[in-house]
C-alpha positions in Angstrom: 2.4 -0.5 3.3 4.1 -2.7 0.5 1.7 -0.2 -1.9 1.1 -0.4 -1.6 2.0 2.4 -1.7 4.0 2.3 -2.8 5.4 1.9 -5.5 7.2 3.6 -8.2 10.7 1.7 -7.9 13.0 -0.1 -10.0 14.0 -3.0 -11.7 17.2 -4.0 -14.2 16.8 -5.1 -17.5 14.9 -4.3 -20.4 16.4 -1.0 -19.8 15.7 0.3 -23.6 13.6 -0.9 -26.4 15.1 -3.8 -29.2 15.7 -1.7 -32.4 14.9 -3.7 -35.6 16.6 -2.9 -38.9 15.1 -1.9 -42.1 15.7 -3.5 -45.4 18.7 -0.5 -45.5 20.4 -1.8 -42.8 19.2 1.7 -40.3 17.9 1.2 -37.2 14.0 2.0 -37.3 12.2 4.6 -34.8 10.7 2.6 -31.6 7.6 2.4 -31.7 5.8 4.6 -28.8 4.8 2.0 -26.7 8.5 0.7 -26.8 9.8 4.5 -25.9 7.1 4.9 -23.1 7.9 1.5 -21.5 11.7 2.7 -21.6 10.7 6.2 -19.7 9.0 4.1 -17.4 11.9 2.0 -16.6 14.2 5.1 -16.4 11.2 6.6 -13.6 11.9 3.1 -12.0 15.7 3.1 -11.9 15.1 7.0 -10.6 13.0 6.0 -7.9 15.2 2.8 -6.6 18.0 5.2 -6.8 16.7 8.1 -4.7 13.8 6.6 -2.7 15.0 3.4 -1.6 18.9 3.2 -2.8 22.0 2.8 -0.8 21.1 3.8 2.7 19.2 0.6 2.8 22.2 -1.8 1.8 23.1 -4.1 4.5 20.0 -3.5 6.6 18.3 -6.2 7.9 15.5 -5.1 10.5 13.0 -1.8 11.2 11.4 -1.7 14.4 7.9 0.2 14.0 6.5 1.6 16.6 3.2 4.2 16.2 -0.8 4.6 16.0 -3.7 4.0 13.3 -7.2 5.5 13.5 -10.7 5.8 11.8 -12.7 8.5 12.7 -16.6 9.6 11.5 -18.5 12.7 12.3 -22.4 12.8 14.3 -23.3 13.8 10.4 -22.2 10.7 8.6 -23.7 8.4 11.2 -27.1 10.2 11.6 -27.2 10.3 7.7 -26.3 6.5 7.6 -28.9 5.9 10.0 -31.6 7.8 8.1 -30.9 5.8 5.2 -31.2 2.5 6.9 -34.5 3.4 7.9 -35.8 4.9 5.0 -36.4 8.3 7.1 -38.2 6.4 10.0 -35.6 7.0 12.6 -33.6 10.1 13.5 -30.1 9.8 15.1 -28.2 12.5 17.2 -25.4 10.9 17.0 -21.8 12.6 18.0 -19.5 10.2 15.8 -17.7 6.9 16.0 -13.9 6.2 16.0 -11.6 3.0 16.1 -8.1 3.2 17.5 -5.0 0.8 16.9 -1.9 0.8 18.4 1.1 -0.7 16.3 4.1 -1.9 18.2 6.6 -4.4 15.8 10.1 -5.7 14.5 10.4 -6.6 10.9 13.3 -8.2 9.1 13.5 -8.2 5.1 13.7 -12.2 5.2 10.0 -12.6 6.7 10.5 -12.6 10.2 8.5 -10.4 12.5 6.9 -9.4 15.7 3.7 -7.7 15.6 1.5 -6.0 18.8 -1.6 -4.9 18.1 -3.7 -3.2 20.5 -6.7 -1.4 20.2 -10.5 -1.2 19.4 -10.5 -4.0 16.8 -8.7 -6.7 19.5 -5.0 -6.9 21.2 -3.0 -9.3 19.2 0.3 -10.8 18.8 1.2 -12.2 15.9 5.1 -13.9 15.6 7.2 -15.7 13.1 10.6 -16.9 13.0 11.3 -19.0 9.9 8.3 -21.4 9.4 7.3 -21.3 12.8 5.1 -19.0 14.8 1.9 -17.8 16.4 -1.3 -15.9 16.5 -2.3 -14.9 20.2 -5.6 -13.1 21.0 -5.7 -11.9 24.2 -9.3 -11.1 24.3 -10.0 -14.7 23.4 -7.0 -16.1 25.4 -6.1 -18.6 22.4 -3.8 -19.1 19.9 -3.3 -21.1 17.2 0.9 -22.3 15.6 -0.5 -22.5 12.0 1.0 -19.7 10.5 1.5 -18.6 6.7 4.9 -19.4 5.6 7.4 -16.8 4.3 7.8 -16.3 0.5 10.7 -19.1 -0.5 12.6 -15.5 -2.0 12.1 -13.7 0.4 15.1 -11.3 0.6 17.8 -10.7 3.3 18.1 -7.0 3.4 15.5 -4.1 3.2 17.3 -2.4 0.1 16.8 -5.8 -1.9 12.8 -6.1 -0.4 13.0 -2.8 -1.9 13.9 -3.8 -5.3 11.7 -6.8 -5.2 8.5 -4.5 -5.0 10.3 -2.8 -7.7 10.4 -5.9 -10.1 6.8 -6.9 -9.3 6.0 -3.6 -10.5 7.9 -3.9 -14.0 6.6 -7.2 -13.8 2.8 -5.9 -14.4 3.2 -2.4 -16.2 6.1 -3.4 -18.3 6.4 -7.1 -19.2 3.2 -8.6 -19.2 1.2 -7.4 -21.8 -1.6 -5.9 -19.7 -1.1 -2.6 -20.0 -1.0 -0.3 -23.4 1.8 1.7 -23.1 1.9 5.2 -24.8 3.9 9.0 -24.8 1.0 11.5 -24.2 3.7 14.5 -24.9 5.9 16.9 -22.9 4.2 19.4 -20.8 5.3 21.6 -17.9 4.6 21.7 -14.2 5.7 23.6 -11.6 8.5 25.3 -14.1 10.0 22.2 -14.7 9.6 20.2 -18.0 7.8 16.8 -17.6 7.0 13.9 -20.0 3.4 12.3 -19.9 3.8 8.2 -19.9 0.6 6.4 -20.0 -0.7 2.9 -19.3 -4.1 1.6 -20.1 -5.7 -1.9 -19.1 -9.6 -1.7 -19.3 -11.6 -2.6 -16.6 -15.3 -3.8 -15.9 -17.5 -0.7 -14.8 -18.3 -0.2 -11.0 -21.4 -2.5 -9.6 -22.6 -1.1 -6.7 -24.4 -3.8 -5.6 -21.3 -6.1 -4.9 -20.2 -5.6 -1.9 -17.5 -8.6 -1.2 -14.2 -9.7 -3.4 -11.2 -11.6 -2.6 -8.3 -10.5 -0.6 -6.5 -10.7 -3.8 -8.9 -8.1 -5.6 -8.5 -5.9 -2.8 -4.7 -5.5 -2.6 -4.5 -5.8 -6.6 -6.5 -3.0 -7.9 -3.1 -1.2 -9.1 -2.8 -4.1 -11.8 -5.6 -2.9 -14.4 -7.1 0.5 -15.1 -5.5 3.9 -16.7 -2.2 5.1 -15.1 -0.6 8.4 -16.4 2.6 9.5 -14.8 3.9 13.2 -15.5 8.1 12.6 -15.4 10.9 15.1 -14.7 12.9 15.8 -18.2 15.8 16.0 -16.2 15.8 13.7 -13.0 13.2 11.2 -14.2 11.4 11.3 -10.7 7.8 11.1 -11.2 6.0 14.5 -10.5 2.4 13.4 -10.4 0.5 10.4 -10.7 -3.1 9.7 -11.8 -4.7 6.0 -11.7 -8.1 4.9 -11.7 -9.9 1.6 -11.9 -13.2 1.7 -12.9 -14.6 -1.4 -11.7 -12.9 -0.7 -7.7 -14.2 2.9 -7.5 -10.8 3.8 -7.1 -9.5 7.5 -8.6 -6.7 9.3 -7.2 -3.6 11.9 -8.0 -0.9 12.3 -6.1 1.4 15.0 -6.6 4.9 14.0 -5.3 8.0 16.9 -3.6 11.0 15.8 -2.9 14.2 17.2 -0.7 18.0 16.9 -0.8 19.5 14.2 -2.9 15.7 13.2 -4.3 14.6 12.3 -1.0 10.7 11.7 -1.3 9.5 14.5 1.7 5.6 14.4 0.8 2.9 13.4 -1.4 -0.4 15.2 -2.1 -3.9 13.2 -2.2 -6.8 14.6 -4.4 -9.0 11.5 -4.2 -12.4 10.9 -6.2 -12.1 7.4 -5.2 -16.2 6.0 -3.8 -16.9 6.5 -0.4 -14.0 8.5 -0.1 -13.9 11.5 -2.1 -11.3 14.0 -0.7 -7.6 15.1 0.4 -5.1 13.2 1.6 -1.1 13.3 2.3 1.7 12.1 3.1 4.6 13.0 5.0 8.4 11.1 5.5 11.4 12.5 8.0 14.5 11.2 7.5 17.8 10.7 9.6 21.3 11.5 9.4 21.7 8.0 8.0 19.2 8.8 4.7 16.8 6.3 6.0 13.2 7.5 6.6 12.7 7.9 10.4 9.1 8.8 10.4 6.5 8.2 8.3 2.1 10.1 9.0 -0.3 10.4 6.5 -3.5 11.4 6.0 -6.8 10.5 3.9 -10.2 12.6 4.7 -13.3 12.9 3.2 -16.6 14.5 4.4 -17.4 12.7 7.1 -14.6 10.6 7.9 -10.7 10.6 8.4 -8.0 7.6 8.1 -4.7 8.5 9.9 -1.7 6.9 10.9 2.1 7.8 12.4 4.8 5.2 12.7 8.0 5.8 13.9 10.7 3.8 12.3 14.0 2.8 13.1 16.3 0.2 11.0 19.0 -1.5 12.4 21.4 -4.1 10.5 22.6 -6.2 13.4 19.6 -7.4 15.4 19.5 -11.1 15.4 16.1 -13.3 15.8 16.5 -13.2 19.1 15.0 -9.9 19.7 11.7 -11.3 18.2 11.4 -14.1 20.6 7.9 -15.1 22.3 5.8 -18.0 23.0 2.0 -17.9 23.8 1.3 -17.0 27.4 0.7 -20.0 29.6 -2.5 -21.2 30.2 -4.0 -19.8 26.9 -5.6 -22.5 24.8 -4.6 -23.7 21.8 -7.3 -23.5 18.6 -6.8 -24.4 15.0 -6.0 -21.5 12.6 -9.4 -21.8 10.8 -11.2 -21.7 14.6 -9.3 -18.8 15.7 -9.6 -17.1 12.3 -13.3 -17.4 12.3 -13.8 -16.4 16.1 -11.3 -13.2 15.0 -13.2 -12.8 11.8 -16.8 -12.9 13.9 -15.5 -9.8 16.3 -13.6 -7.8 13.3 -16.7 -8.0 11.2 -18.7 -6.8 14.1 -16.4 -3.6 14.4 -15.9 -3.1 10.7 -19.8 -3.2 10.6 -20.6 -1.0 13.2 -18.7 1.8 11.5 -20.1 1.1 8.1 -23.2 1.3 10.2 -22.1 5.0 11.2 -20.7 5.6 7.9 -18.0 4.2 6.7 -18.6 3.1 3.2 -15.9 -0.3 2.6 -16.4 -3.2 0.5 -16.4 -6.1 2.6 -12.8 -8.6 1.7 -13.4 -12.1 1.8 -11.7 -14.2 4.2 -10.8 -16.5 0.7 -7.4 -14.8 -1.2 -9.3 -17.2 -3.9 
């Protein structure tokens, strides 16, 4: 979930606006794109701080363990099928679902093990440094030609942390793209909350395209209109509204917190295309600080997206626990063989559920 979601978190530097001086000598006022990009960075340091801060320091590995599903109701398929048809055929259809089970170790440098068993296939996916493999054991193959880890790539979770937190500050704060402004004080939930908003125009919404780059996909949070509503007092964000235009995507969420700032749940009121409705989030934590369980939520309609992982972080594991080699007697593809022959059975499941319903943009197997 690297936003992914996530991602309010912090960064250093650039922690408040230059201040020029007039002919006089004074200082003058910021200007209120300076003042909101310093808020920002204040929500940031918050976030780090309270979200994602010390508990982390010195860990090294999580071990996830927990389920994934898609689920669509008789309606949404029978309507899906009507469409198809242009009225011509009638389904009585009592709804589709995928399942995926997620079994996996992760260390902040890049390394990981990954089970994934389910509906869409049962893989198991390795890496150790630059070396590793993709198994399938419907197809009984594999292939060694594995994407490399990021040259940076950090050695604990509290510094992977603040990585996502600089990429972050990277787009909303340093690059130019966005507009930054102060949209005024307001109050919510009896506490008093600043408005900071961000604004990077997008193209409008094509419904006829229907496939984009990997890239696209995972980057709609770097254009469109952000507005975050700020505590006055603890700088945590309180509520969050972005859209993007041209990605059909429009969403709030409305953030609680626990003890210390701990992030307990997040709200979902989503008006985002093909998946209009609520949604939420939910994190437990341990005596340690560190989130121990992490299940959300995103319905609509017609359809539902859930998931529950159990996590568990440990700072003394070695690579060792990751070890694995493909099972003997499997055969041995190139990546771009096995990729397609993978890509040829997911698109079959992905497009038997848009079939019965489920309304996704098709991702290119190209990130270009």
């Amino acid at each position: 979930m690297r936003l992914t979601l996530p991602s309010l978190l912090l960064a250093a530097g650039l922690l408040a606006p230059q201040a020029s001086l007039t002919a006089a000598g004074a200082p003058a006022k910021a200007s209120t794109a300076d003042a909101a990009r310093h808020a920002f960075m204040e929500t940031l340091d918050a976030v780090s701080a309270h979200w994602f801060g010390q508990p982390y320091q010195g860990i090294t590995a999580v071990r996830v363990d927990g389920t994934l599903g898609i689920a669509l109701s008789g309606a949404a398929v029978n309507r899906k099928v009507d469409q198809l048809s242009n009225g011509q055929l009638q389904s009585h259809s009592q709804g589709g679902q995928a399942n995926l089970t997620v079994k996996g170790t992760y260390f902040a440098n890049g390394d990981f093990r990954t089970d994934l068993t389910g509906d869409f296939g049962n893989l198991l996916y390795a890496r150790r440094g630059d070396r590793g493999f993709l198994y399938s054991k419907d197809l009984n193959a594999y292939t060694t030609r594995v994407d490399l880890p990021d040259s940076d790539a950090p050695l604990t979770w509290m510094s992977w942390f603040q990585q996502v937190v600089n990429e972050v500050k990277a787009v909303y704060v340093d690059a130019g793209t966005f507009k930054a402004r102060l949209a005024g004080e307001d109050s919510l939930g009896g506490q008093k909350v600043e408005r900071i908003v961000f604004d990077a125009p997008t193209s409008p919404w094509d419904a006829k395209r229907r496939e984009q780059s990997m890239a696209q996909s995972l980057g709609f949070w770097k254009r469109g209109h952000l507005e975050v509503l700020v505590d006055k007092t603890t700088h945590l964000p309180q509520r969050m509204d972005f859209r993007n235009n041209e990605q059909g995507v429009h969403t709030r969420l409305t953030f609680a917190y626990g003890e210390g700032g701990h992030l307990q749940a997040v709200d979902v009121s989503n008006s985002s295309r093909g998946f209009e409705g609520p949604g939420w989030l939910r994190i437990g934590y341990g005596p340690d600080g560190r989130m121990s369980h992490v299940a959300g939520e995103l319905s609509s309609k017609d359809k539902r997206i859930s998931f529950a992982l159990d996590l568990a972080w440990s700072s003394n594991l070695t690579p060792a626990a990751i070890a694995a080699l493909p099972p003997a007697g499997a055969a041995r593809r190139g990546k771009e063989e096995l990729e397609t022959q993978l890509g040829i059975a997911l698109a079959g499941q992905i497009f038997n559920l848009q079939r019965q319903g489920l309304n996704l943009r098709s991702v290119a197997v190209s990130s270009r």
